[in-house]
N, C-alpha and C positions, 0 to 999 in steps of 0.2 A: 467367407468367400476367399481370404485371404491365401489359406490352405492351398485351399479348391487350386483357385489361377496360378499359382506354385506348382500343383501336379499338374496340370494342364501343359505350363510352360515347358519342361521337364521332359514330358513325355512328348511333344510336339516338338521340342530340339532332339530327341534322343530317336526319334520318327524319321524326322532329316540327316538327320547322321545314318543313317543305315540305307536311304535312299541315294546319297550323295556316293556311301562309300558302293554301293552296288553301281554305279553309272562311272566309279573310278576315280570322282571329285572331290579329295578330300585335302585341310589344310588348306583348301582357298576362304576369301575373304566373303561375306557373305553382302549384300546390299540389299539395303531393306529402306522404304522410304517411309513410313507409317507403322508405329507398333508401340506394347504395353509396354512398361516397365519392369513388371515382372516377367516377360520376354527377354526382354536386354542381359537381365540377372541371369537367366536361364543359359543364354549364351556364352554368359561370361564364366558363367560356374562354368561352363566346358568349354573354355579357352578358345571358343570362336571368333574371329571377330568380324566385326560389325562395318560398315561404309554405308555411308548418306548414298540412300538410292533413287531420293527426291530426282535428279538432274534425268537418270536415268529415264525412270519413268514418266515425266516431261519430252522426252524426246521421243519416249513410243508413244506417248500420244497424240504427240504430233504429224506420227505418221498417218495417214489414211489409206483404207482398202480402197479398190474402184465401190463397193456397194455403198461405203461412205460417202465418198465421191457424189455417185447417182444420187441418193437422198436430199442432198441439200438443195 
């Protein structure tokens, strides 16, 4: 498995690099609040880097839609 999640990571940073450079965002810092290890590796192998995106995403979910809203 070990292999395996190595090409996965790999191919799913090398996935985002060509998504990021077609939208013109490249060279920024990525945030990420939850991920593998061998992710991180995958990153690093390609000089990305990484920011705690914990805060982040704590603060979107604190926001609420109105259908949010209505349900409770």
């Amino acid at each position: 498995m070990g292999n395996r999640c190595r090409e996965i990571s790999t191919r799913l940073v090398a996935d985002l690099q060509t998504v990021l450079g077609e939208a013109g965002v490249t060279g920024e810092q990525i945030a990420i609040d939850r991920v593998d290890l061998e992710l991180v590796l995958a990153f690093q192998r390609e000089k990305i880097q990484l920011i705690d995106g914990k805060p982040i995403m704590e603060r979107a979910r604190s926001v609420k839609s109105l259908v949010e809203i209505e349900m409770r």
